[in-house]
C-alpha positions in Angstrom: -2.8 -4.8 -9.0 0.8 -5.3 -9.4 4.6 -3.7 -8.3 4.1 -1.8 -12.0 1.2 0.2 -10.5 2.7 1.2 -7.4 3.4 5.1 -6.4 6.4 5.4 -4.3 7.8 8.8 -3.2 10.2 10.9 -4.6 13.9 8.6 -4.4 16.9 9.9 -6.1 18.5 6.8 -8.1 21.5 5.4 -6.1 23.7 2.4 -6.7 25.4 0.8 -3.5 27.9 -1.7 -4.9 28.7 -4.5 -3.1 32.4 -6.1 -3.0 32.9 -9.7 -1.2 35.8 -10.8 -3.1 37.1 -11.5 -6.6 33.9 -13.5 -8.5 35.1 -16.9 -9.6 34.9 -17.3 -13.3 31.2 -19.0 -14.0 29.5 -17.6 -10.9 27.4 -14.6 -9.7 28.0 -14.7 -6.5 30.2 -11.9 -6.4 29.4 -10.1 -9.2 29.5 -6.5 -8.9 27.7 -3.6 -10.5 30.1 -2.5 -13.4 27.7 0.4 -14.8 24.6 2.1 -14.8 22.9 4.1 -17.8 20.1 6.4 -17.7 18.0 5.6 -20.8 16.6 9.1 -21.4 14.3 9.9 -24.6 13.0 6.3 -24.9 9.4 7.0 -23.0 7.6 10.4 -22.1 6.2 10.9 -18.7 2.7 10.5 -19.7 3.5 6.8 -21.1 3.3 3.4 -19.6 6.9 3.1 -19.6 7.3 -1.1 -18.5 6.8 -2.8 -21.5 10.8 -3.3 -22.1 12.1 -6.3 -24.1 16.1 -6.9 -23.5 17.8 -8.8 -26.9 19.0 -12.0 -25.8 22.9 -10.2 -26.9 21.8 -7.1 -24.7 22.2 -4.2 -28.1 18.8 -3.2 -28.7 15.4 -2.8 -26.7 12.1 -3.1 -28.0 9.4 -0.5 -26.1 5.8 -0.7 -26.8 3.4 1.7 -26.5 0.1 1.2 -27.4 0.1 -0.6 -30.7 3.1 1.0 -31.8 6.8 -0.6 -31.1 10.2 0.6 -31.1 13.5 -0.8 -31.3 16.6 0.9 -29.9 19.9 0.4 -29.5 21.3 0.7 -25.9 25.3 0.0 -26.8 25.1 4.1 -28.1 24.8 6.6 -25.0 22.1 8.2 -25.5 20.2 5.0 -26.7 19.2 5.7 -30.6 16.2 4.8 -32.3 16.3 2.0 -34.7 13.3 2.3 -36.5 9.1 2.0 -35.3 6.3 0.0 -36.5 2.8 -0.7 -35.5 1.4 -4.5 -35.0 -2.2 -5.4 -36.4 -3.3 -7.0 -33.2 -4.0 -6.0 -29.6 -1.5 -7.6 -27.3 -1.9 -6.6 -24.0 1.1 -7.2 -22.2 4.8 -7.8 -23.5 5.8 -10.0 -20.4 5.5 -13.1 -22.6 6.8 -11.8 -26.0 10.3 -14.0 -26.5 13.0 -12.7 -28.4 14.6 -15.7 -30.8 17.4 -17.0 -29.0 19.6 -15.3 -31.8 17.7 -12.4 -31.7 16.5 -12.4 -35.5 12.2 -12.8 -34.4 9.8 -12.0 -31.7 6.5 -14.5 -31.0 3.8 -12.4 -30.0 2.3 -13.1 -26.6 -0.8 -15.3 -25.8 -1.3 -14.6 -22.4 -3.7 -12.0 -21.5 -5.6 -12.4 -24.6 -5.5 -16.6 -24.5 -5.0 -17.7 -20.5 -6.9 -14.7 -19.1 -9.8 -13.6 -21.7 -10.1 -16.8 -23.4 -10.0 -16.0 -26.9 -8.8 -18.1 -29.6 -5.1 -17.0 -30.4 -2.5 -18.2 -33.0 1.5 -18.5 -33.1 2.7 -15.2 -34.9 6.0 -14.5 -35.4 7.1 -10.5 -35.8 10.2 -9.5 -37.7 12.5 -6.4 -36.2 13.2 -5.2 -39.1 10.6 -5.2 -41.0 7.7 -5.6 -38.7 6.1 -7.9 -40.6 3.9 -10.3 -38.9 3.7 -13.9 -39.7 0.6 -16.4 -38.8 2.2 -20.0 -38.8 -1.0 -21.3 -37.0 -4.2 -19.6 -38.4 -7.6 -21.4 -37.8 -9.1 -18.8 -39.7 -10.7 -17.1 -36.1 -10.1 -14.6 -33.6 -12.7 -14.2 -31.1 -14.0 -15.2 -27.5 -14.5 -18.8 -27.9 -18.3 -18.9 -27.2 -19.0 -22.4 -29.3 -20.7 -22.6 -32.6 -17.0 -22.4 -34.5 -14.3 -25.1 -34.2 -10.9 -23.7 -33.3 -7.3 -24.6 -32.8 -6.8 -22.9 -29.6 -2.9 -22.9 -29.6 -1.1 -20.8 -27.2 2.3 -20.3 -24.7 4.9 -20.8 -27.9 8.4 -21.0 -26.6 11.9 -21.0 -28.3 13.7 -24.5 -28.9 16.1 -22.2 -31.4 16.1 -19.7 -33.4 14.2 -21.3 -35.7 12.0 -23.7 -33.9 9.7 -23.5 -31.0 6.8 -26.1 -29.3 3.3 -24.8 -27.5 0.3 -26.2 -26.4 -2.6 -27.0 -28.6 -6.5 -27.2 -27.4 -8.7 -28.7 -30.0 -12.3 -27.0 -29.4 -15.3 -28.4 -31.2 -18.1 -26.5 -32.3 -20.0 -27.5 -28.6 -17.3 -25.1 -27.1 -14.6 -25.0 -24.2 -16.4 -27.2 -22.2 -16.5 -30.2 -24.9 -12.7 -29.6 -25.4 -10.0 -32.3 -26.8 -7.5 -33.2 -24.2 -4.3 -30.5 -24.9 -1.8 -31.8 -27.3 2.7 -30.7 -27.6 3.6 -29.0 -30.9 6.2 -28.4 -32.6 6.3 -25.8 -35.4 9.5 -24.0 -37.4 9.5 -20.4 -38.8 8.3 -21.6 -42.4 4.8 -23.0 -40.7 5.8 -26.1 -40.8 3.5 -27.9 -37.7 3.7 -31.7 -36.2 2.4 -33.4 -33.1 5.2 -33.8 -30.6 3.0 -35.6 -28.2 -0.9 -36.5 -27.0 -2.3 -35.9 -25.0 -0.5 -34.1 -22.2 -3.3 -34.5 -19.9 -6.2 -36.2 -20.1 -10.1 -35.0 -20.3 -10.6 -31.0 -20.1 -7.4 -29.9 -18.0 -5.9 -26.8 -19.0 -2.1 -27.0 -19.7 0.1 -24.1 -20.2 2.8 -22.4 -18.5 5.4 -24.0 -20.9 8.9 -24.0 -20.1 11.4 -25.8 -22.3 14.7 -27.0 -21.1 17.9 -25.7 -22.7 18.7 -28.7 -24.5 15.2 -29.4 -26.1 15.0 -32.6 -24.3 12.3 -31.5 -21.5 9.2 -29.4 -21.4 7.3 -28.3 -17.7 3.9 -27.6 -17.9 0.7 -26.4 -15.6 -1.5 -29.1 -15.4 -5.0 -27.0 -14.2 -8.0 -29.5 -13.6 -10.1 -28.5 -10.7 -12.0 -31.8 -11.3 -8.7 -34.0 -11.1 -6.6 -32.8 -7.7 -4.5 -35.6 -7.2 -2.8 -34.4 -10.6 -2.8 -30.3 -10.6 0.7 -28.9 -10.4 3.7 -28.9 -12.3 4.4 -31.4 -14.8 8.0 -32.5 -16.4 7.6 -34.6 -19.9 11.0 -36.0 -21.2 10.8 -35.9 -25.0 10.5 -39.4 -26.6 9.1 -40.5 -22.9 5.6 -42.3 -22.7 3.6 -39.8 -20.5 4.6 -37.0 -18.0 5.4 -37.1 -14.7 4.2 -34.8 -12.0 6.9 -33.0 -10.4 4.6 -30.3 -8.1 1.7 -30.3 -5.9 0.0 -26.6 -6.1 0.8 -26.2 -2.9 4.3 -27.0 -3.4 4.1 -23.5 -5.5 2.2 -21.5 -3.1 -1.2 -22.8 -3.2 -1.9 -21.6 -6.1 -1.4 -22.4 -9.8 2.1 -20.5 -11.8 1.0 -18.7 -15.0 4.7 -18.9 -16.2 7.5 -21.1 -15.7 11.7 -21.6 -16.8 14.3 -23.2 -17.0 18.0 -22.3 -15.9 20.8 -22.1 -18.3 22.0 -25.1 -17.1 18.8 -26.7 -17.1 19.4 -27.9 -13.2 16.7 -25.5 -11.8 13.0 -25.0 -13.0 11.4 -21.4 -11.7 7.6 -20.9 -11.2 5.7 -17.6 -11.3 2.6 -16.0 -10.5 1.5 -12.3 -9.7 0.1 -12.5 -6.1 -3.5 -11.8 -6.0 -3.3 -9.6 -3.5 -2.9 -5.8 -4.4 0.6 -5.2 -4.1 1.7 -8.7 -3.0 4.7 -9.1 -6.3 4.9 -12.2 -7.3 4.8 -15.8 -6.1 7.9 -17.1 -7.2 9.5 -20.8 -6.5 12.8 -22.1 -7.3 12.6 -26.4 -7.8 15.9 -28.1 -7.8 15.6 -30.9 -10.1 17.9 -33.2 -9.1 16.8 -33.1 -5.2 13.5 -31.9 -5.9 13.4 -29.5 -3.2 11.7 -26.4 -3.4 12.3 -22.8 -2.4 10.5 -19.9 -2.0 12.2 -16.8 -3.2 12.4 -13.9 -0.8 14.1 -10.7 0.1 14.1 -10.1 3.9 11.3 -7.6 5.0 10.8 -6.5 1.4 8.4 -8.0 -1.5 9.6 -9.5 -4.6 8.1 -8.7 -8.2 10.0 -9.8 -10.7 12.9 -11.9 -11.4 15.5 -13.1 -14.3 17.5 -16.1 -15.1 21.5 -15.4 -15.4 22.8 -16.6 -19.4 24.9 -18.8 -17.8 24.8 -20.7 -15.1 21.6 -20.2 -12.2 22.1 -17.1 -10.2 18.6 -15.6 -9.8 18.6 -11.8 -10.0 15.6 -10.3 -8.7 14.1 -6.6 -7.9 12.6 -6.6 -4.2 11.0 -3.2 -2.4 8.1 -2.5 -0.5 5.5 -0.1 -1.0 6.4 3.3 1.0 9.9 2.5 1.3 11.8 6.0 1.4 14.8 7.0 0.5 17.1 6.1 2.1 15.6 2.5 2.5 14.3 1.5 -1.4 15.2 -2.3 -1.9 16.9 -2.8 -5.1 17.9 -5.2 -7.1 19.8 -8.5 -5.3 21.3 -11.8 -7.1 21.2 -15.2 -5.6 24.3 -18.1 -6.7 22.9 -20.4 -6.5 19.2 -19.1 -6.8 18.2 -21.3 -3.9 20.6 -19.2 -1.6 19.6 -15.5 -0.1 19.8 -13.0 -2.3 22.3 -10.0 -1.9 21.2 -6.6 -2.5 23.7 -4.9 -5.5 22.2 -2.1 -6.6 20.3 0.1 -4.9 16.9 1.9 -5.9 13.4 2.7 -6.9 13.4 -0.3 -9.5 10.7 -2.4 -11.2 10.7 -5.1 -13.8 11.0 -3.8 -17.6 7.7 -5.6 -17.6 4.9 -5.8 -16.0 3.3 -7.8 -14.2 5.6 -10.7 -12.5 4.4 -13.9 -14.3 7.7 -14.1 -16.9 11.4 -13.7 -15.8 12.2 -10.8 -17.3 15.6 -10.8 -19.8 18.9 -11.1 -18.0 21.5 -10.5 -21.5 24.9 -12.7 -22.8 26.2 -9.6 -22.5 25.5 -9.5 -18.6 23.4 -6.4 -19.1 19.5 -6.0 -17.7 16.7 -3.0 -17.9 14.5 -1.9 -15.5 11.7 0.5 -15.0 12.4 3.6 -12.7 9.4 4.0 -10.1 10.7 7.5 -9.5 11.0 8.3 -12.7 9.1 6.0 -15.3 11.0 8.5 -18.2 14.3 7.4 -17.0 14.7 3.8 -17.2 17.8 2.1 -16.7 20.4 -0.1 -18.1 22.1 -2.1 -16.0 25.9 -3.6 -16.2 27.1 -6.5 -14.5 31.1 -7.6 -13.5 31.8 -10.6 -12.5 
């Protein structure tokens, strides 16, 4: 169980703003909290109210409940309602559905029903607008992968632009999973267009995915998973256009156990790893790798338990919500930012917070616009919008 199913008491929301200085011009370290915004009428108190999705500019919010989405716009006060639409397929959790980089598409996430239930899954795109879906990678199935049908098991799609993105394809034969092809980088555009970037990213039946893409297109990170093969599980870097990848993580480097999501900074000079803790209540593992020295660094909040965390537009600064179960109120963590994200956080914004989605294995959206949303533990009707000054 995760920080999104946690009960805490009764906390009025409070801010406590934080001023160390005037923020120099590309850094978080001082940034200060320039607003926050009730977002009331968005979700009913009977509704699992994390399942927010920030636009990369920080205008509109996508909510789903159910099967059913809805788009807002969170520049008006109140927030308005674009327009709602309902998606063919079951989806589980939004925590890896990726706005476009310009915001004009969504990719549907493959996590739950791919990593976690093992079904065969294709790329879809979904349009704002229109809600139309769009299948660039159907095999023709969509089942559990119990053998007896070849499939194209393609999951983890992530943005290169707005009109491009690579994932990770699995070739499984008739025999089934355990007579797999070794995992394969792709490359597909919006029109369905689909090549072979490079294979195979790991060899025999190791499960890759995690994908994390660099800023500039020019590296991907992966989670190399082959119980059989320890010398190479872990993290993995591949430079386009190199000849193989390199291994950049043992698993215990990232906590002894393997991340489910992974991503780059801005500046493409971090890589962060994420996994929900398996313990009940336990947040999220989460690891910050500095790529030039390599060193790695847990990220913590002192005496308080992280479960979620976001990648600034610019820059690195980390901002991440930290609490602990029980805390009262006059005690309730908050939200902190680390510049650089390998530094100690500092708390600027006080409250009963949680991600905008559940469950701690994505960074959740950190806007251009310097705006985030979270989930109010409190209140799960009142979520908030969140303004940043630097």
């Amino acid at each position: 169980m995760s920080r999104c199913s946690v009960a805490l008491g009764r906390i009025a929301i409070s801010a406590a703003i934080l001023v160390s200085g005037p923020a120099f011009a590309q850094s978080y370290a001082n940034a200060t909290i320039a607003n926050v915004q009730i977002l009331e009428g968005l979700v009913d108190k009977d509704t699992f109210g994390n399942r927010f999705i920030l636009s990369p500019d920080g205008t509109r919010l996508l909510h789903l409940v159910s099967s059913e989405l809805c788009l807002f716009d969170v520049t008006s006060v109140p927030a308005s309602e674009l327009s709602c639409g309902k998606i063919e397929r079951s989806i589980g959790s939004t925590e890896d559905m990726f706005w476009s980089p310009g915001g004009t598409r969504l990719v549907l996430p493959t996590f739950t029903n791919a990593i976690l239930a093992f079904r065969d899954i294709d790329i879809v795109f979904l349009d704002p607008e229109t809600w139309t879906e769009t299948n660039i990678s159907d095999d023709g199935f969509d089942d559990y992968m119990f053998g007896g049908v070849p499939v194209q098991w393609d999951l983890v799609p992530r943005w290169l632009d707005d009109e491009t993105l690579m994932f990770v394809r699995h070739e499984v034969p008739e025999a089934g999973m355990g007579a797999r092809e070794p995992p394969a980088l792709m490359r597909a555009d919006v029109g369905g267009e689909i090549t072979e970037v490079f294979a195979p990213l790991a060899r025999g039946r190791a499960l890759v995915y995690g994908l994390a893409v660099s800023p500039d297109g020019k590296r991907v990170a992966f989670v190399f998973d082959f119980p059989d093969s320890p010398k190479e599980n872990g993290v993995h870097i591949f430079e386009i256009g190199s000849k193989a990848p390199r291994r950049l993580l043992t698993v215990d480097d990232v906590g002894g156990i393997h991340p489910f999501g992974m991503s780059f900074s801005a500046d493409g000079k971090y890589l962060l790893t994420l996994r929900e803790h398996p313990e009940q209540n336990a947040g999220t593992i989460a690891m910050v790798v500095n790529l030039e020295t390599g060193a790695v660094t847990h990220i913590q909040a002192p005496e308080r338990t992280v479960y979620g965390v976001a990648w600034s537009p610019t820059g690195s600064a980390l901002a991440y919500v930290a609490a602990n179960p029980g805390d009262g109120p006059d005690d309730p963590g908050g939200l902190y930012i680390a510049d650089p994200p390998d530094t100690e956080g500092r708390l600027v914004l006080a409250g009963p917070y949680e991600p905008p989605q559940c469950c701690g294995n994505q960074p959740f959206p950190w806007a251009s616009n310097d705006t985030m949303v979270l989930g109010n533990l409190d209140e799960p009707e009142k979520p908030v919008r969140i303004e940043l000054a630097r």
